[in-house]
C-alpha positions in Angstrom: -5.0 9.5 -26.4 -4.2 8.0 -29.6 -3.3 4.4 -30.3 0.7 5.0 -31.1 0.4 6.8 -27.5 -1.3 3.8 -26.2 1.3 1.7 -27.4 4.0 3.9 -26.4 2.8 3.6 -22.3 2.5 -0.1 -22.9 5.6 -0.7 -24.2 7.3 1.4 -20.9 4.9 -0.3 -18.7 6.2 -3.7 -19.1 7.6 -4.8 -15.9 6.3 -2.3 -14.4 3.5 -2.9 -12.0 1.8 -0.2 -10.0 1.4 -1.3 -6.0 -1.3 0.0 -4.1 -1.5 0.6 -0.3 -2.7 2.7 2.0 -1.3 4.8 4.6 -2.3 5.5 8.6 -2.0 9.3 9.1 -3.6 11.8 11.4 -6.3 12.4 8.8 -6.9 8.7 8.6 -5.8 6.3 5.8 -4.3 7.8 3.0 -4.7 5.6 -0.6 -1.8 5.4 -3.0 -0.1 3.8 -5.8 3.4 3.6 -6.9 6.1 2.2 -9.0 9.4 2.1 -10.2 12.7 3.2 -7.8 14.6 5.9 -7.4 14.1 9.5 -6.4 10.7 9.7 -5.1 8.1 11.6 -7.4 4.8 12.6 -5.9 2.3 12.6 -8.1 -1.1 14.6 -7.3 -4.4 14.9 -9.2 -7.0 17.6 -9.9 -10.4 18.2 -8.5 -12.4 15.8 -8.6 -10.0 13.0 -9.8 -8.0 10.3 -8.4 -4.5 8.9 -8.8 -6.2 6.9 -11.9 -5.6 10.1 -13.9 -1.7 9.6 -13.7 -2.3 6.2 -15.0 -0.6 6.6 -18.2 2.1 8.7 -17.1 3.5 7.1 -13.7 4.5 4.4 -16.0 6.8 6.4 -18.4 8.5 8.7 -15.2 9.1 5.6 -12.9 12.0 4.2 -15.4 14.2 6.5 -13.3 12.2 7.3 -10.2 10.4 5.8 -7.5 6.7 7.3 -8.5 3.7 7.8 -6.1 0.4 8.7 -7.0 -2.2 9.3 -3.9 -5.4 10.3 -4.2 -5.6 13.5 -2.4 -7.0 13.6 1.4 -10.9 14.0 0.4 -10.4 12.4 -2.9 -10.6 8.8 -4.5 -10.2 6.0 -1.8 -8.5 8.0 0.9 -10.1 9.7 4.2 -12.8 12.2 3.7 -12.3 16.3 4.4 -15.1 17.8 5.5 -16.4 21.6 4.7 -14.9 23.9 4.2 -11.7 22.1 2.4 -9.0 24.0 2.0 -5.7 23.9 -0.2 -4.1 24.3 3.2 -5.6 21.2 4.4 -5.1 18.8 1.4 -1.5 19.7 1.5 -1.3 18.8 5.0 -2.3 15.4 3.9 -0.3 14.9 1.4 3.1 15.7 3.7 1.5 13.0 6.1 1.6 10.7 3.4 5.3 11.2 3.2 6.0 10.8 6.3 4.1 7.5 6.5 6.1 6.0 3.9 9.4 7.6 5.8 10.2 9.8 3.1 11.9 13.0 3.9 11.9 14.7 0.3 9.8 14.1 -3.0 9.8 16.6 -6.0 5.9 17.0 -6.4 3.9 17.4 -10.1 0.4 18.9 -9.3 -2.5 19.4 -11.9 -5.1 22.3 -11.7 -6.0 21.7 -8.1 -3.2 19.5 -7.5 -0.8 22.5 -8.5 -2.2 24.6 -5.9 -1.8 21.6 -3.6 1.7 20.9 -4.7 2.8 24.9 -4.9 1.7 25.3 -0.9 3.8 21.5 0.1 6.2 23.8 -1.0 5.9 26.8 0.8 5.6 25.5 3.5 7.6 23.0 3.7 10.2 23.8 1.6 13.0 21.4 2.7 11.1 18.3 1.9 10.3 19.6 -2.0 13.5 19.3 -4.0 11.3 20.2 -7.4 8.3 21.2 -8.1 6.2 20.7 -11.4 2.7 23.2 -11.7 0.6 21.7 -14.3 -2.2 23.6 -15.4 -2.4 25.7 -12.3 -4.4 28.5 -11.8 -3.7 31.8 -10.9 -5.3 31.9 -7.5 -5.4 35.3 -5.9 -8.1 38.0 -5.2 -9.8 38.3 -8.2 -10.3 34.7 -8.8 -11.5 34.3 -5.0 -13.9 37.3 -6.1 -15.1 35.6 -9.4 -15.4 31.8 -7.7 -16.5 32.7 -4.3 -20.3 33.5 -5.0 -20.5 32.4 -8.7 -21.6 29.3 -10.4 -19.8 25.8 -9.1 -17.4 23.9 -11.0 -18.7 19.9 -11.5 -22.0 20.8 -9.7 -24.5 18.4 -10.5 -27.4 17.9 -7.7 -28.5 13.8 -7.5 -31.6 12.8 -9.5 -33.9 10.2 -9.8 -34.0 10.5 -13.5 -29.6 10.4 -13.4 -29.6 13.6 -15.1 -27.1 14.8 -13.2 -25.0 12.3 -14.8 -25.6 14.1 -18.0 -24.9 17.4 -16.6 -21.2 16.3 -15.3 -20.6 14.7 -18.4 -21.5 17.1 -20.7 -20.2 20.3 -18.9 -16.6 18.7 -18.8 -16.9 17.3 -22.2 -16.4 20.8 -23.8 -12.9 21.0 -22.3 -11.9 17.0 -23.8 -10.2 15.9 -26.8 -12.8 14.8 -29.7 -12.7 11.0 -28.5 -12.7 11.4 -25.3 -15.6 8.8 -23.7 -13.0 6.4 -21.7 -11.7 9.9 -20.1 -15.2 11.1 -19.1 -16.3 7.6 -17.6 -13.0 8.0 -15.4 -13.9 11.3 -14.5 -17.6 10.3 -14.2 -16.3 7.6 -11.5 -14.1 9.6 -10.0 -16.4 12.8 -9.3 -19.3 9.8 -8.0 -16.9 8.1 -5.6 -18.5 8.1 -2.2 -17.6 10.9 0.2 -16.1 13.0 -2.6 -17.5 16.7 -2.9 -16.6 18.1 -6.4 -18.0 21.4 -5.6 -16.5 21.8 -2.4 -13.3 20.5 -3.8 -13.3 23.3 -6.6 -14.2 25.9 -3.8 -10.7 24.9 -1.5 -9.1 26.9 -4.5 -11.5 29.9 -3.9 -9.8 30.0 -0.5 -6.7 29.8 -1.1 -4.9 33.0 -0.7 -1.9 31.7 -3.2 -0.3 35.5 -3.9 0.9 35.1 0.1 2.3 31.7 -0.5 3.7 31.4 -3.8 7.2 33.4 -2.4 8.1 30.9 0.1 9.0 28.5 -2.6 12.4 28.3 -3.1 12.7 24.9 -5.2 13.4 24.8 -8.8 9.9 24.8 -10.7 8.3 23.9 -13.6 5.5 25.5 -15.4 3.5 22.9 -17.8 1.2 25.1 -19.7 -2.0 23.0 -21.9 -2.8 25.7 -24.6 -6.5 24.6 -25.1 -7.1 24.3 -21.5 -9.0 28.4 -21.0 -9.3 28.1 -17.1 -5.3 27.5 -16.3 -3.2 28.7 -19.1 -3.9 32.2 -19.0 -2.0 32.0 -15.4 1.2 30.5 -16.7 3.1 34.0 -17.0 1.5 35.3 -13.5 3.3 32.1 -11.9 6.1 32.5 -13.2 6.4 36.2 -12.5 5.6 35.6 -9.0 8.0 32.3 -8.0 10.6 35.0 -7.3 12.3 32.8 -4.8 12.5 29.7 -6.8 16.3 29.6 -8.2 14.6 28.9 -11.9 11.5 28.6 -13.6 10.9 26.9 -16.6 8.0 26.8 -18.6 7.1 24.3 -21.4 3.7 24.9 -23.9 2.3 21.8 -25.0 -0.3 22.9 -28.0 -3.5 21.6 -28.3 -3.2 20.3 -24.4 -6.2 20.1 -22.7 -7.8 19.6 -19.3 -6.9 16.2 -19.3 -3.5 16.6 -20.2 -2.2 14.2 -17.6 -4.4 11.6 -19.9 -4.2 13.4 -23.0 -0.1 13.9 -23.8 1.7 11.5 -21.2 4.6 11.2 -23.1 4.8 14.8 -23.6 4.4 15.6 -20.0 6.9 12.9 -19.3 9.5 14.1 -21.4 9.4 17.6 -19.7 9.6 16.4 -16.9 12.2 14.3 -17.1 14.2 16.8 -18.8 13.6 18.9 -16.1 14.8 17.2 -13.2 17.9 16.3 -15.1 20.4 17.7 -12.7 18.2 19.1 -10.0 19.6 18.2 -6.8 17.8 15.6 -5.1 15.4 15.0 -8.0 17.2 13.2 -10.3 
């Protein structure tokens, strides 16, 4: 992120501070943070992340809306999910945390696992998900299931005495990170280390997930955010869109040079979209 961005989320931060709770639910406590009021905006985070990586862009969407970012049931500082974690299951936890707030409907912006999470909140609950926003989200059907089930695991790094395996998270994600990227691979680095968190097993709840039988339940208006550098999640961008045939539009935005940290990367970029975007959605905006 570069300094004038920097500057940029600081100067629509001012006033703005994010509150942090946690929520009882059947899965056990859920964590969260939000800020700002309005329309609620649920904000959730890729494998094996937290809601830190939203931490430059809740700031710049909750000018206009009331913005939550939770880490995901199995992630960060909420309840653990044992094996085998499914999408499914995550976006069970993340409706709970709705309802322990009391909140009947929030439009939902998921990244790369987070989409998957976000796209089935949707299906199957489609009342409760005025907008949806798939960032980076994979194409998750047979093939992918093929290719992930068996193959090599995402973020796999096996515990060391040496902490090589420190070096081997690091350096496998850093191929996918912007040039300067060491204060987003020490987040990532804490993140993937928090205690009960499974990065492996979290990348392997999208090898489950049968999304080709889900994604035509969702009948809220969506946007498609597609990172052009990012090679495991922009090829999907025109498979998504080609299968939301229920949603009553689709829009997709390209932001160039976006990576796998987009969320970190281009906040105000992703924040314009969206905003733009839920401009006159019902509910949303």
């Amino acid at each position: 992120m570069t300094s004038s961005a920097e500057s940029r989320v600081a100067d629509h931060a001012s006033g703005l501070r994010p509150r942090r709770g946690y929520a009882d639910t059947r899965f056990g406590q859920l964590h969260f943070a939000e800020m700002g009021a309005g329309p609620v905006i649920l904000l959730l985070h890729q494998t094996p992340r937290s809601h830190d990586e939203f931490r430059e862009l809740q700031p710049l969407l909750a000018q206009a809306h009331r913005v939550i970012a939770m880490d995901m049931l199995g992630f960060g500082q909420s309840a653990p999910l044992a094996a085998p974690q499914t999408i499914e299951a995550i976006a069970a936890g993340s409706l709970s945390l709705l309802d322990a707030l009391g909140l009947e409907t929030a439009s939902v912006l998921g990244h790369h696992t987070g989409g998957a999470v976000a796209l089935e909140m949707a299906a199957a609950q489609p009342d409760r998900v005025p907008a949806l926003v798939l960032s980076s989200t994979p194409w998750l059907d047979g093939h992918y299931r093929d290719a992930h089930r068996n193959g090599p695991a995402v973020d796999a790094a096996e515990p060391s005495q040496d902490g090589r395996h420190l070096q081997t998270l690091w350096s496998t994600r850093r191929l996918y990170y912007p040039a300067d990227c060491s204060g987003l691979l020490n987040r990532f680095i804490r993140d993937a280390l928090a205690p009960g968190v499974d990065p492996v097993e979290g990348h392997r709840a999208c090898a489950r997930y049968v999304m080709e039988d889900r994604i035509g339940l969702v009948t809220a208006p969506t946007l498609i955010i597609g990172a052009s550098a990012d090679p495991f999640s922009f090829p999907a961008v025109a498979r998504l869109r080609s299968h939301l045939v229920n949603a009553p539009t689709v829009e997709v935005v390209t932001i160039d040079g976006g990576m796998v940290p987009l969320m970190e990367q281009a906040p105000d970029r992703v924040s314009g979209a969206v905003l733009e975007f839920l401009t006159g959605v019902p509910g949303a905006d």
